[in-house]
Backbone as JSON, one array per atom type, in Angstrom:
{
  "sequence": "XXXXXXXXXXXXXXXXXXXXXXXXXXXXXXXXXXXXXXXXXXXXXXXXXXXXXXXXXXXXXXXXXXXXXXXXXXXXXXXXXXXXXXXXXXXXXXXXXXXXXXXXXXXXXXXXXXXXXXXXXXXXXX",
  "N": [[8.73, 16.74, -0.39], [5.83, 14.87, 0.23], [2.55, 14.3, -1.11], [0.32, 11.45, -0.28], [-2.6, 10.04, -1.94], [-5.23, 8.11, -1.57], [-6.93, 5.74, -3.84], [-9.64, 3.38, -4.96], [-10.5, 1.53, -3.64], [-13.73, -0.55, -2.42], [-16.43, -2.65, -1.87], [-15.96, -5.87, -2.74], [-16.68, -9.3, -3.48], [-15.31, -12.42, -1.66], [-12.73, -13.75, -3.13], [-12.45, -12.4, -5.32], [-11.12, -9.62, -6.95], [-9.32, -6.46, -6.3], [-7.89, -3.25, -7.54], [-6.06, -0.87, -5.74], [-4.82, 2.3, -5.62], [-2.58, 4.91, -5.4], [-1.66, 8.0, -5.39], [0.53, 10.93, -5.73], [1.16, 13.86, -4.51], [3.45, 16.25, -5.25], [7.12, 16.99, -6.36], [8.88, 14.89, -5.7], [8.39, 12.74, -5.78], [9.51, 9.8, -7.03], [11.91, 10.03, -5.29], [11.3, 8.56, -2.85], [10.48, 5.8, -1.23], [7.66, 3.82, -1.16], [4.99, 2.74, 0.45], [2.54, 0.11, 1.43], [0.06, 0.1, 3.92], [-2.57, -1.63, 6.1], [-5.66, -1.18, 8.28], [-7.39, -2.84, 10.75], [-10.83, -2.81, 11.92], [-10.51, -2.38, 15.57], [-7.8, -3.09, 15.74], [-4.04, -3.21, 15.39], [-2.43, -1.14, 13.19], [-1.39, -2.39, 10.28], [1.68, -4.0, 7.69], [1.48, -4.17, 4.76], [2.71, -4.02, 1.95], [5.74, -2.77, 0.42], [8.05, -0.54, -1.79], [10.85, -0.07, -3.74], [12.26, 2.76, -4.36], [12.99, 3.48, -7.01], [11.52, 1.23, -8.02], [12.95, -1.52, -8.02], [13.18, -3.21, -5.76], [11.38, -4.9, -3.8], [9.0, -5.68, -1.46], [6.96, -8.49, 1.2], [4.84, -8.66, 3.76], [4.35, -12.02, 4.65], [1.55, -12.99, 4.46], [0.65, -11.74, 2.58], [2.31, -11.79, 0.58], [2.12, -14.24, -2.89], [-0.51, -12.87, -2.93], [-1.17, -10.54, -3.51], [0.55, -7.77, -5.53], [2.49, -4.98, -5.59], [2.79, -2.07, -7.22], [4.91, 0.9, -9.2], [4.61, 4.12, -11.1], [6.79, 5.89, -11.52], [6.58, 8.18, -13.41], [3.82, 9.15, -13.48], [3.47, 9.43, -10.71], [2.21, 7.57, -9.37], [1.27, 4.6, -7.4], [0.85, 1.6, -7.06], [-1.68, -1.15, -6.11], [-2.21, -4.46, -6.25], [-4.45, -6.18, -5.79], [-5.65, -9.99, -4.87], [-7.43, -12.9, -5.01], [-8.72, -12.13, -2.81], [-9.18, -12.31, 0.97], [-12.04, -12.66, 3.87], [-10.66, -11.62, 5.71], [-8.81, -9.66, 4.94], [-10.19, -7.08, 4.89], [-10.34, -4.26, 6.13], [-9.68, -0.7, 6.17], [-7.25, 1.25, 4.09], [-3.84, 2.36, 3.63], [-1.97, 4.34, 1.99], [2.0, 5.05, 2.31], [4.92, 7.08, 2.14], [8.17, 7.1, 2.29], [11.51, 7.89, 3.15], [13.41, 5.77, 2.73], [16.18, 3.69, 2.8], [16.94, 0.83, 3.55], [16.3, -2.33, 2.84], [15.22, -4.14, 5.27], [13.88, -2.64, 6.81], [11.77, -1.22, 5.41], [9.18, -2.05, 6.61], [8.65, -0.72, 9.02], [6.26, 1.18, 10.21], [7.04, 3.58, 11.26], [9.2, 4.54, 9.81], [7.46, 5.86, 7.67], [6.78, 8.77, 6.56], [5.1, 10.07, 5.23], [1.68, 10.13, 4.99], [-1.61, 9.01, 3.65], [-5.13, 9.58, 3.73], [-6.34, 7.02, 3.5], [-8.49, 4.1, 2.16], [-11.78, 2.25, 2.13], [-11.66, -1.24, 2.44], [-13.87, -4.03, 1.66], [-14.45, -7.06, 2.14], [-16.64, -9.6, 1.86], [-18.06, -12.57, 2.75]],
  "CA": [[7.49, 16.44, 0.33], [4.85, 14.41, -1.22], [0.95, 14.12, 0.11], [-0.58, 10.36, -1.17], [-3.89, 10.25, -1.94], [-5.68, 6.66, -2.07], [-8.56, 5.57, -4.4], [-9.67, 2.13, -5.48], [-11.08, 0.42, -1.85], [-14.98, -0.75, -2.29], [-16.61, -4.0, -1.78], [-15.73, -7.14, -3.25], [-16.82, -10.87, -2.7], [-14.28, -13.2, -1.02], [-11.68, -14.6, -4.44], [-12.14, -11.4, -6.12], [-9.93, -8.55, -6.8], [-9.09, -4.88, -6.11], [-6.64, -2.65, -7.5], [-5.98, 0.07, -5.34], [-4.31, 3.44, -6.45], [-2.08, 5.94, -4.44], [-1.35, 9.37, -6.44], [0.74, 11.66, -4.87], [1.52, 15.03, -5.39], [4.77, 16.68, -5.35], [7.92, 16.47, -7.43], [9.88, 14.29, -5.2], [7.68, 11.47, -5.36], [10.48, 8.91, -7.36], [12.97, 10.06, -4.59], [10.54, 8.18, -1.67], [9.93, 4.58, -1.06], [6.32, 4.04, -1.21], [4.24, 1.48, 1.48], [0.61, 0.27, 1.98], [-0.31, -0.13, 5.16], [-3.91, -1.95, 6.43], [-5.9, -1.43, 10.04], [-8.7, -3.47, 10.65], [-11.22, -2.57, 13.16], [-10.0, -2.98, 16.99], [-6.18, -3.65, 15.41], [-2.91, -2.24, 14.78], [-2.24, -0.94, 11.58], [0.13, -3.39, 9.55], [2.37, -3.58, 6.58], [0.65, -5.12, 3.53], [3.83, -3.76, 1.27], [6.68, -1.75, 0.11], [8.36, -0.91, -3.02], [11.7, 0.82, -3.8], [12.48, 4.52, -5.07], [13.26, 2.79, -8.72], [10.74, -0.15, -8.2], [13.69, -2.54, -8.02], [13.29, -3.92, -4.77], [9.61, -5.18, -3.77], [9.07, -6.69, 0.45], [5.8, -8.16, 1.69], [4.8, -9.88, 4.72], [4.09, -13.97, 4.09], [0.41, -12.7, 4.49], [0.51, -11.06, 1.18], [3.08, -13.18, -0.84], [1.15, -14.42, -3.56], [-1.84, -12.69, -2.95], [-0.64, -9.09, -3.86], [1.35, -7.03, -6.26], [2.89, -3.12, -5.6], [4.41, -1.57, -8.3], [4.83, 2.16, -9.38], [4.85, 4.3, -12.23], [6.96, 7.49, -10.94], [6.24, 9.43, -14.2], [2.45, 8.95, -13.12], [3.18, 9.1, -9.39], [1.42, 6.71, -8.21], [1.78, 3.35, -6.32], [-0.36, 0.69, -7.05], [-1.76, -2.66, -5.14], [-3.09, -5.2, -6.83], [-5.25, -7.52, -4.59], [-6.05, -10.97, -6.05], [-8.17, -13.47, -3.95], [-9.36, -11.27, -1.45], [-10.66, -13.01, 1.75], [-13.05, -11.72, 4.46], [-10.12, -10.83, 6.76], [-8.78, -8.35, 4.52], [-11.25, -6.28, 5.57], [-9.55, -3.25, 6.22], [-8.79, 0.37, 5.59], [-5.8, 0.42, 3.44], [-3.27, 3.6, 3.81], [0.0, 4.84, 1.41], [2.47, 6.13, 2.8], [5.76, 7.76, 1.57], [9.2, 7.03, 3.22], [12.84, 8.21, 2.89], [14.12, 4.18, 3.3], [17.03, 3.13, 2.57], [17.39, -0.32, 3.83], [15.03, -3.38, 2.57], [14.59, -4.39, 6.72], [13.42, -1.08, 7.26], [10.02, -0.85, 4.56], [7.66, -2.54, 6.91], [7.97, 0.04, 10.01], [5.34, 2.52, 10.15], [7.53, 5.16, 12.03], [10.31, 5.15, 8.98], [7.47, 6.65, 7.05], [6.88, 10.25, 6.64], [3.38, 10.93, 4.67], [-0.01, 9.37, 5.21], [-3.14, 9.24, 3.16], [-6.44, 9.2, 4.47], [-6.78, 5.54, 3.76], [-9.4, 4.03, 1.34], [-12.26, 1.18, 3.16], [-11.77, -2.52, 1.6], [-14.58, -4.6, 2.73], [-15.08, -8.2, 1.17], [-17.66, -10.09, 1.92], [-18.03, -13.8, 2.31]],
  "C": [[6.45, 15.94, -0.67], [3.3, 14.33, -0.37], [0.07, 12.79, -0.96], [-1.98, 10.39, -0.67], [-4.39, 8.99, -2.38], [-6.64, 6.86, -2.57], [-8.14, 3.93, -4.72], [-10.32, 1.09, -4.92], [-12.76, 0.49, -2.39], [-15.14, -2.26, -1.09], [-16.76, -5.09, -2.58], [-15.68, -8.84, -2.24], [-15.66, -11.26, -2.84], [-13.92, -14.16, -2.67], [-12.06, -13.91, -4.93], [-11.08, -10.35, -5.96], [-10.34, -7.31, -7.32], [-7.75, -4.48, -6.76], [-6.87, -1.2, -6.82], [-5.03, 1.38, -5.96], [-3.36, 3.91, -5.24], [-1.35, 7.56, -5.35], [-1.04, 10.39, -5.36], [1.35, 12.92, -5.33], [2.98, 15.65, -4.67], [5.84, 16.51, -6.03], [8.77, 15.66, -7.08], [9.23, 12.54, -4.86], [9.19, 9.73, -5.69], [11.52, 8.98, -6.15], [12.69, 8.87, -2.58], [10.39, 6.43, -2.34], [8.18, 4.64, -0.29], [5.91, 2.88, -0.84], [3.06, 1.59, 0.97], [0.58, -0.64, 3.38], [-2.0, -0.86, 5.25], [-4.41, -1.91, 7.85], [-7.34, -1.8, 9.9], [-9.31, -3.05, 11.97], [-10.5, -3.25, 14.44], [-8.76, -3.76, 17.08], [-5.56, -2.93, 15.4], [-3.26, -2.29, 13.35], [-0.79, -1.9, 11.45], [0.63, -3.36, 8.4], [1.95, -4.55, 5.91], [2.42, -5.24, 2.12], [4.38, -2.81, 0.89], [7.32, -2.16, -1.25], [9.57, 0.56, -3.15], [11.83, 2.06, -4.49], [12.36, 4.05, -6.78], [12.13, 1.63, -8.65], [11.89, -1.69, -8.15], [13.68, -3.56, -6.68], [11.76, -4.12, -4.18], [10.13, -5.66, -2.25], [7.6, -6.24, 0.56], [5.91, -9.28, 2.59], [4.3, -11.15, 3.96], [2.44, -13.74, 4.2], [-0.23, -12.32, 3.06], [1.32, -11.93, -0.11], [1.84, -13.83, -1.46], [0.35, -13.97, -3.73], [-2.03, -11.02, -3.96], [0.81, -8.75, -4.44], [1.55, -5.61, -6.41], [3.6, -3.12, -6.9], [3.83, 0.21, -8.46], [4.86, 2.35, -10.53], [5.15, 5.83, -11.85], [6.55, 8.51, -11.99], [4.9, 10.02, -14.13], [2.47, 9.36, -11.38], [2.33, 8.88, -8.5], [1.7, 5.24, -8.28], [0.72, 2.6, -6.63], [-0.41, -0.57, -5.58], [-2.43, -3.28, -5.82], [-3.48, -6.58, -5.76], [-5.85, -8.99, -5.48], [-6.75, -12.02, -4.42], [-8.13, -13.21, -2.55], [-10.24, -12.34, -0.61], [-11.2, -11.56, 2.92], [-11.78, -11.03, 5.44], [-8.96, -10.08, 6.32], [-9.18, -7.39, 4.26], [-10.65, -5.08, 5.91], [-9.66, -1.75, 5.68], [-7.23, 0.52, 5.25], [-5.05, 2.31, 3.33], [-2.06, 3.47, 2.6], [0.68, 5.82, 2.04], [4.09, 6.32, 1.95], [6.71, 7.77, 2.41], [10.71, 7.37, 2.81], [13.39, 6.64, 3.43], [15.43, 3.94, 2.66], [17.74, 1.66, 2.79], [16.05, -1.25, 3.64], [14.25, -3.6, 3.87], [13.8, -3.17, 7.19], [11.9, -0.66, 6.54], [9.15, -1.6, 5.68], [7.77, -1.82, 8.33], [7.31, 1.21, 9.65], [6.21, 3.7, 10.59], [8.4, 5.41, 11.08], [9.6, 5.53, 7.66], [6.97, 8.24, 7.22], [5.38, 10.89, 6.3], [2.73, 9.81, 4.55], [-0.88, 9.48, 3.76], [-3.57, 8.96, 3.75], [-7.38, 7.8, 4.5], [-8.26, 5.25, 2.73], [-10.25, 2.7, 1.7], [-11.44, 0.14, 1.8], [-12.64, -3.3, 2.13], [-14.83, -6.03, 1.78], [-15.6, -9.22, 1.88], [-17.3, -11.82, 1.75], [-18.9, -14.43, 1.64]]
}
């Protein structure tokens, strides 16, 4: 069991960048595939990206390609995001979550993960 905890979300003008955090506690963190999720006011929540138990396998929607970079550092456990020309409609609260995955098709549903954080705002400005 792991419990992620986000930091890193402010406000940044539109073609700047965020790195977000996710630090999670428990000892089973390396054994979990680790998401970020985003929900923008009066939306679903959606899959920004995923990243494998080892870091070997990366998946992001065509929304994010290019724009963003996950990676981990299990001895640290925590999950990064690196945001790079942020526009206004990544606007968002941004979530980690923690998943028992086993199949690449499988990182971008919300229901195949297991633990939440409380989400951290992102607000950028035009």
């Amino acid at each position: 069991q792991v419990q992620p905890v986000e930091s890193g979300g402010g406000l940044v003008q539109a073609g700047g960048s965020l790195r977000l955090s996710c630090a999670a506690s428990g000892r089973t963190f390396s054994r979990y595939t680790m998401g970020w999720f985003r929900q923008a006011p009066g939306k679903e929540r959606e899959f920004v990206a995923a990243i494998s138990q080892s870091g070997g396998r990366i998946y992001y929607p065509d929304s994010a390609k290019g724009r963003f970079t996950i990676s981990r550092d299990n001895a640290k456990n925590t999950v990064y995001l690196q945001m790079n020309s942020l526009k206004p409609e990544d606007t968002a609260v941004y979530y980690c979550a923690a998943g028992d995955i086993g199949y690449l098709y499988l990182y971008s549903t919300l229901g195949n993960y297991d633990y939440w954080g409380q989400g951290t705002q992102v607000t950028v400005s035009s």
